[in-house]
Structures are given as C-alpha cells and as structure tokens.
C-alpha positions as CSV (number, residue, x, y, z in Angstrom):
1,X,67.1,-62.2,10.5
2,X,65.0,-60.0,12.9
3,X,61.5,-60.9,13.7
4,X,58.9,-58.8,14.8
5,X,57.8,-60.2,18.7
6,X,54.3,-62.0,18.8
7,X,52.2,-59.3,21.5
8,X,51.1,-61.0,24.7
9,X,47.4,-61.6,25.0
10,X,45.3,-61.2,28.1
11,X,41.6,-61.5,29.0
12,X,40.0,-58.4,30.1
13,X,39.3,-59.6,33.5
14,X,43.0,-60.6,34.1
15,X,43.8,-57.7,32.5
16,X,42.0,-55.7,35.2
17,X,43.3,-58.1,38.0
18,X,46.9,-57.5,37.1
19,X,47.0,-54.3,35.9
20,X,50.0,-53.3,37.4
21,X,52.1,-56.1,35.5
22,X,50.4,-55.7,32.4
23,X,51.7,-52.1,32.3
24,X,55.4,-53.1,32.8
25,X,54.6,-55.5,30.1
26,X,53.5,-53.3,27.9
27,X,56.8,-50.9,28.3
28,X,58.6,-54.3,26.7
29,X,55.7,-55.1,23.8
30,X,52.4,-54.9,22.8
31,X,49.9,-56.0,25.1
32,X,46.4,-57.5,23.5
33,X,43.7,-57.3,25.4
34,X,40.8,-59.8,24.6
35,X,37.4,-59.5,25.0
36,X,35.1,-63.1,24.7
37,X,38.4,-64.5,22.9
38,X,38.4,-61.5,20.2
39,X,41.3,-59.1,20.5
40,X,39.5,-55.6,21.5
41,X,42.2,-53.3,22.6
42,X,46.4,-52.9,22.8
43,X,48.2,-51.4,25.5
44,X,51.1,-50.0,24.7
45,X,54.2,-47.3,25.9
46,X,54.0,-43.7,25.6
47,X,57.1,-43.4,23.4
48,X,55.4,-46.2,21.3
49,X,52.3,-44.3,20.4
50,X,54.1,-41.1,20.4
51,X,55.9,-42.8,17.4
52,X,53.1,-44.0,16.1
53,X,51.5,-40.0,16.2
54,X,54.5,-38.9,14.6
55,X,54.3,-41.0,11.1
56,X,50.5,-40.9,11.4
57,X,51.0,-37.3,11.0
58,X,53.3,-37.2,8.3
59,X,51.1,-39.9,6.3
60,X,48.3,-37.9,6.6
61,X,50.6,-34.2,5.3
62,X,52.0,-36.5,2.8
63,X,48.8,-37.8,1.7
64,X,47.3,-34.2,1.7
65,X,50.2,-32.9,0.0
66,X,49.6,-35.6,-3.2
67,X,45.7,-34.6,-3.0
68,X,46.5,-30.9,-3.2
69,X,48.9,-31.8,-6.5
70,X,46.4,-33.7,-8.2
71,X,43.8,-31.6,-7.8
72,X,46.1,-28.6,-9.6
73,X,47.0,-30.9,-12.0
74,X,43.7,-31.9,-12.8
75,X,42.1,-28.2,-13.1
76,X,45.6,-27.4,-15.4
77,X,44.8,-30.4,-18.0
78,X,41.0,-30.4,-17.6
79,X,39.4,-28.1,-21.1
80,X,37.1,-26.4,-19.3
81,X,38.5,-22.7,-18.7
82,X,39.1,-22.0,-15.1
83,X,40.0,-18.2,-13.5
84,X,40.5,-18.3,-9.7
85,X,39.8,-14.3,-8.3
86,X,40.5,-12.7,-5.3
87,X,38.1,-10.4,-3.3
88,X,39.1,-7.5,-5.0
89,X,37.9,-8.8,-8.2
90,X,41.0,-9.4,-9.8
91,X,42.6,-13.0,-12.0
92,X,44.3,-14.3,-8.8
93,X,45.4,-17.9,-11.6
94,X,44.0,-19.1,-14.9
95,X,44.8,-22.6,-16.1
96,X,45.5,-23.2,-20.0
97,X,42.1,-23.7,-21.2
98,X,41.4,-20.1,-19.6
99,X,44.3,-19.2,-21.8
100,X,43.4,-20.1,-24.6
101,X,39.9,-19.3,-24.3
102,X,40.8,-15.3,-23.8
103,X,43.8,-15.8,-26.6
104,X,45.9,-14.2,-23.7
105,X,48.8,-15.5,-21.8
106,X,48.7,-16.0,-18.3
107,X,51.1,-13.4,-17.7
108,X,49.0,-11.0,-19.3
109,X,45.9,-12.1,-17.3
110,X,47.5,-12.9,-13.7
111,X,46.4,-9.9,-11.7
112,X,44.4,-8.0,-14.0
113,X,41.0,-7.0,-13.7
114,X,38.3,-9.4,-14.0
115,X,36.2,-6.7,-15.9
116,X,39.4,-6.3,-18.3
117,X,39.9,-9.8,-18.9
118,X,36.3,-10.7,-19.6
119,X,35.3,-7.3,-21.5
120,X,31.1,-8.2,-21.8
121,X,30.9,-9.3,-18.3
122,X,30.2,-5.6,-16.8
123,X,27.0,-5.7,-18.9
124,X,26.2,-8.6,-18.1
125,X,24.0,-10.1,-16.1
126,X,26.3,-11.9,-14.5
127,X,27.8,-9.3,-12.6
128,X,25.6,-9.5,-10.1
129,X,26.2,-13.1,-9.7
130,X,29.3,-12.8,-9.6
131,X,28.9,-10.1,-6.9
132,X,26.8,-12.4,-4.8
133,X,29.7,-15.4,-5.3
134,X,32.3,-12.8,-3.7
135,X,30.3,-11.4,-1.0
136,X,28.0,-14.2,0.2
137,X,29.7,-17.5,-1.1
138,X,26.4,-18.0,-3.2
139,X,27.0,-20.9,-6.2
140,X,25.6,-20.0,-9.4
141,X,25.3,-21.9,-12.6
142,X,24.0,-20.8,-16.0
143,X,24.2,-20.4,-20.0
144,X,25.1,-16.8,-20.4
145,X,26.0,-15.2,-24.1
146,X,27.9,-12.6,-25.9
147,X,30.6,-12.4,-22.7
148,X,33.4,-13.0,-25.0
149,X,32.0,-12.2,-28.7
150,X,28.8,-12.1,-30.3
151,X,26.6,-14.9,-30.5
152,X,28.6,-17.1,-28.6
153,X,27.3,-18.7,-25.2
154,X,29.0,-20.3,-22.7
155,X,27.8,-22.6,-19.8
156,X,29.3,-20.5,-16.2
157,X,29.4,-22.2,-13.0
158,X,30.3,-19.8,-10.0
159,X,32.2,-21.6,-7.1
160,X,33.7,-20.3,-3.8
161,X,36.9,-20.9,-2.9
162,X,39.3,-19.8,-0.1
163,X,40.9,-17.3,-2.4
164,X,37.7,-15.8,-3.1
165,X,36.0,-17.3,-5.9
166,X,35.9,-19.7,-8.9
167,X,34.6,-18.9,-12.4
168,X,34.6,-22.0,-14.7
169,X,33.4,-21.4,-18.8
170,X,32.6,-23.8,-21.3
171,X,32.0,-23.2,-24.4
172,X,28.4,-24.6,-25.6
173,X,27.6,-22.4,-28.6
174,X,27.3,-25.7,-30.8
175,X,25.0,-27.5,-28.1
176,X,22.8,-24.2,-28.4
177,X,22.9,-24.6,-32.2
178,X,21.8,-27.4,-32.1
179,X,18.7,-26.7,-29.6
180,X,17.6,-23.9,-32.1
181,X,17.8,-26.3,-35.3
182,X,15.6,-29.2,-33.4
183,X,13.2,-26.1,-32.1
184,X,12.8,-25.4,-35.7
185,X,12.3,-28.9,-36.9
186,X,9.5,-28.8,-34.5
187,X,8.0,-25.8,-35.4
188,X,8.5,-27.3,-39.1
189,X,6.7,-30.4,-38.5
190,X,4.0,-28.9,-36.6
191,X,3.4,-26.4,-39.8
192,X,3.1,-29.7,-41.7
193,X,0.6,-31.2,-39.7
194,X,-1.1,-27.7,-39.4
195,X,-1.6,-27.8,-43.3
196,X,-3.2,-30.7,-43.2
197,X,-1.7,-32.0,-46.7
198,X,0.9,-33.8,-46.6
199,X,1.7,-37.5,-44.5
200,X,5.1,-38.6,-43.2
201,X,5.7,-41.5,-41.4
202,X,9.2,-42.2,-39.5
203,X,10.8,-46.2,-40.3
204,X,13.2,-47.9,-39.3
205,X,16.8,-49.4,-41.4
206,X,14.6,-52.6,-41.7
207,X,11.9,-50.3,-43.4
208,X,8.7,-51.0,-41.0
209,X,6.9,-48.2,-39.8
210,X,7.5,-46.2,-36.3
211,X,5.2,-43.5,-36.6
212,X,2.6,-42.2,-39.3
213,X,1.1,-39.2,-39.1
214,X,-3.0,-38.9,-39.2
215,X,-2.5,-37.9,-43.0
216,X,-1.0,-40.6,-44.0
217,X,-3.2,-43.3,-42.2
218,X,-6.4,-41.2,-43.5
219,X,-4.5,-41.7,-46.9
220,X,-4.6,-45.5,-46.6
221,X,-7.5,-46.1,-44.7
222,X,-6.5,-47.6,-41.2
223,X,-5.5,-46.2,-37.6
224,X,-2.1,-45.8,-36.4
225,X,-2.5,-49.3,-34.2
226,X,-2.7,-51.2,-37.5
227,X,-0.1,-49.4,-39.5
228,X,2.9,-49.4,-36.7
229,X,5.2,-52.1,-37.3
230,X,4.0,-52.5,-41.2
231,X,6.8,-52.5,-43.5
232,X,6.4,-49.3,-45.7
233,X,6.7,-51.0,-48.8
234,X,3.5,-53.3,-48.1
235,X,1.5,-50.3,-48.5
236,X,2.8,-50.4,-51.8
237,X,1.7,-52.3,-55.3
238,X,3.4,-55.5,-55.6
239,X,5.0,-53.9,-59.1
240,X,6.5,-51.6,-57.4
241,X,7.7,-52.6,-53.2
242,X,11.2,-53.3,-55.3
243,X,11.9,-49.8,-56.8
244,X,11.2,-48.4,-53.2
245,X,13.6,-50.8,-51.7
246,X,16.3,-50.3,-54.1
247,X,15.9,-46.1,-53.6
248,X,15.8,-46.9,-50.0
249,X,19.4,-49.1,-50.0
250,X,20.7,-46.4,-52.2
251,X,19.6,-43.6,-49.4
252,X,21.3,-46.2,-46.3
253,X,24.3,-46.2,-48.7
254,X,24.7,-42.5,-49.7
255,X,23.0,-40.4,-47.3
256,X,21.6,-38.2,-50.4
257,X,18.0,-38.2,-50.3
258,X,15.7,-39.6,-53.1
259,X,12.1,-39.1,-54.9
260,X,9.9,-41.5,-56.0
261,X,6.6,-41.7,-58.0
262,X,4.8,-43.8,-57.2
263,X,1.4,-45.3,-55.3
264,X,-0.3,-45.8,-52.3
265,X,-3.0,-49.1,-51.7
266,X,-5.8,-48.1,-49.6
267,X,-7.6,-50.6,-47.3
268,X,-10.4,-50.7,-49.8
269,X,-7.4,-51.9,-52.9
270,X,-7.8,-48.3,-54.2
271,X,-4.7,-46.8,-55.7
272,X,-3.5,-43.1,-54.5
273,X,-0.8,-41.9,-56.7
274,X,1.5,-40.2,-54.2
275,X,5.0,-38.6,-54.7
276,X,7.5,-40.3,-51.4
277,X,10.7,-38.0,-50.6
278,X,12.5,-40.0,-48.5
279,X,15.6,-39.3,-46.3
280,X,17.8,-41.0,-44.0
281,X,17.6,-40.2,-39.7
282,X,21.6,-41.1,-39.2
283,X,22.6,-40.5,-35.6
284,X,26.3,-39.7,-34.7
285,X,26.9,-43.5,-34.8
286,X,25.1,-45.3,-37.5
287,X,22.0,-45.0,-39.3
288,X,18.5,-45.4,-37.4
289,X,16.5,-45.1,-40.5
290,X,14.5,-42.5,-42.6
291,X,11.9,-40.5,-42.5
292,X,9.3,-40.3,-45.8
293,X,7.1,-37.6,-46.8
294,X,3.7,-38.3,-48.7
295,X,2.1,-35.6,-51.2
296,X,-0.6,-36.4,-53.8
297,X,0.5,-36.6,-56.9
C-alpha cells in the first residue's frame, strides 16, 4: 500500500544557509520550514502548486455552482412571492408563490409587463419606488394596499439585483386586521374609562388580579397597590366566592362568556351590588385568563 512521504523539516536559518539544496529538495517533496520549532512555511515545485491552483479553482466553481443552486431553490420553495425584472420593466422570472399569488402561470407572466402583471401598481405609489429601484439601485420596503384587489395589503420589499431588480410580496392583510381590531379595542376601552361608569379589572387562570381600573378600586375602597395580586373572588361575600369560581371554570372550559349577579365588599364591609360579565383572554396557545367588567346593579 502507498504512503504519502513525511515532508523534510528545516530551520529558517538553515533554510537560508542552504538554500540552494533546499530547492532541489523541494522538486522531490515538500519542504517545512520551521520557525522557533513551529512549522511556518512549505516550499514546494511549481508543477506542485500549479496542481494545487488547478483543484483550488474548481473547488471554489464547484462550491459556487451548489451556492448559486440553492439559492434558486430556496427563492422557488420559499411562500413569499418573488418577480425578478429587467431594466425595461418587464417579469424577467417569477417563482411559484408569485404564481399563485397573480392566479397566472409563469408562462403567461415571463416577459410581460410589470404594469400588466400587477394592474394597481401604475397608481400606485409604488411606482416611483419602483422607479428609483431600477434607476439608482435604491432598496425600499413598505405595506402598500389595493395593488392586487381591494382592501388587501401586502408587505413589498424592493431589492436590486444584476438583472435589474427584485420585487418580493407578502400577503399581510390578516396581520393588518388584526392591528385595526386591537386599535379599536383601544379606542373601546378608553371610551370606558372616559364614561366613568363602569370598572374592569384583567386576572389571571388562577383568578388574582393584574390590573383594575380606577373604577373599580374607587368601587371597593383601596388603591391599585393593594388590590394587584388579590384573588377576585376575595372581594366577594364569603356566600358567594363559590358561584364565581364555578362561572369562571365553566368560562376556562368553554370559552363562552358568563353573567353574574352578584356583590362587591368595600373596605369599610359595605356591600355594592354589582352585575360581573366576565370573559376569557385565550392567546393562540392556551388560556391567560379573563377579563371582568363591573356595572352597578
């Protein structure tokens, strides 16, 4: 069995000494050249490292070659829609997200118009962006609607690429839902606490208090210090902490919300008859616990 050949090792001042020999050495095998006992450098032939050159370079086309396939491969499976265009404006590629995003083939949308294949965009703002991506290279990200249909946004990141440029389109209509409904639910609680009537106060699944509204702690007599951390039901008569905890297993249990009648116990043992509507805060994973409403009964 062949064995590669152990180099010969020199010290740098030998080496420099015998330079001469060292060279003819080298044309056989690898010379090491040491430096404080350390190997530092290796001399070897021209045809060696010419070799060497030669599979470094196809490594590095091979390697390139592989990074150039992935990266297809990942715009071609990634759902994001992605249309490549050229300088004159036009679909230069469009992956299948793209596709199916425009209900069109990529046959259909391979060297068409970008202002036919995305109808809204001429009156769009985003014309100009994407103007400024073409000409000047300039990046541009934003949530831009109605491009494809009413009422519907999408998220648009502009990207230049050697072709020209890169428009990328996500759908985010349900995100932007979503910001409306929680804008409202603000503007709904700050009515509430506008009015000046009603108390809520926000517990957790093991029922204590994690917020009360200055209503409610008016209501029983104490600051928001002393109430946090109080189980809800403690503000309660003893008679009736169990028909709250049984509505409130029954709301962790069903999600439907519930009413109860019942009464409040001031800090001075006064009782405030108070009507509770109570519903449950359930995150996309579990429950995080309810949120109750006060009104005078």
């Amino acid at each position: 069995m062949a064995t590669a050949q152990e180099p010969q090792r020199v010290s740098a001042a030998d080496f420099i000494r015998g330079f001469a020999n060292w060279r003819l050495q080298a044309a056989r095998k690898p010379v090491v050249v040491t430096h404080h006992g350390k190997d530092a450098h290796v001399l070897i032939s021209l045809d060696d490292y010419r070799r060497l050159g030669d599979v470094g370079a196809g490594a590095v086309a091979a390697r390139d070659n592989a990074l150039q396939a992935s990266l297809a491969g990942l715009v071609e499976s990634i759902r994001d829609a992605v249309f490549l265009v050229d300088g004159e404006r036009r679909v230069a590629a469009v992956n299948p997200a793209g596709c199916d995003m425009l209900e069109r083939p990529a046959s259909d949308l391979i060297g068409c118009a970008l202002a036919e294949a995305l109808p809204g965009l001429e009156t769009s703002l985003l014309m100009h962006r994407l103007a400024r991506l073409i000409d000047h290279r300039e990046r541009f990200t934003g949530d831009i609607p109605g491009i494809l249909r009413p009422g519907q946004w999408l998220r648009v990141d502009l990207l230049p690429v050697p072709t020209g440029g890169a428009i990328v389109l996500r759908d985010v209509s349900a995100a932007m839902d979503e910001h409306a409904a929680v804008d409202a639910r603000c503007a709904l609680f700050r009515a509430i606490e506008a009015s000046g009537a009603v108390g809520h106060a926000q517990i957790s699944v093991r029922e204590t208090i994690e917020a009360a509204n200055d209503r409610l702690t008016a209501m029983v007599g104490v600051d928001a210090t002393a109430i946090r951390r109080v189980r809800f039901s403690a503000l309660l008569p003893v008679r009736q902490r169990q028909a709250f905890v049984e509505a409130l297993e029954t709301i962790f249990r069903t999600g439907q919300p519930a009413r109860l009648s019942t009464e409040l116990m001031t800090r001075e043992g006064k009782m405030v008859p108070v009507m509770l509507s109570i519903a449950e805060i359930r995150s996309a994973y579990a429950s995080e616990g309810a949120m109750i409403v006060v009104t005078p009964r």
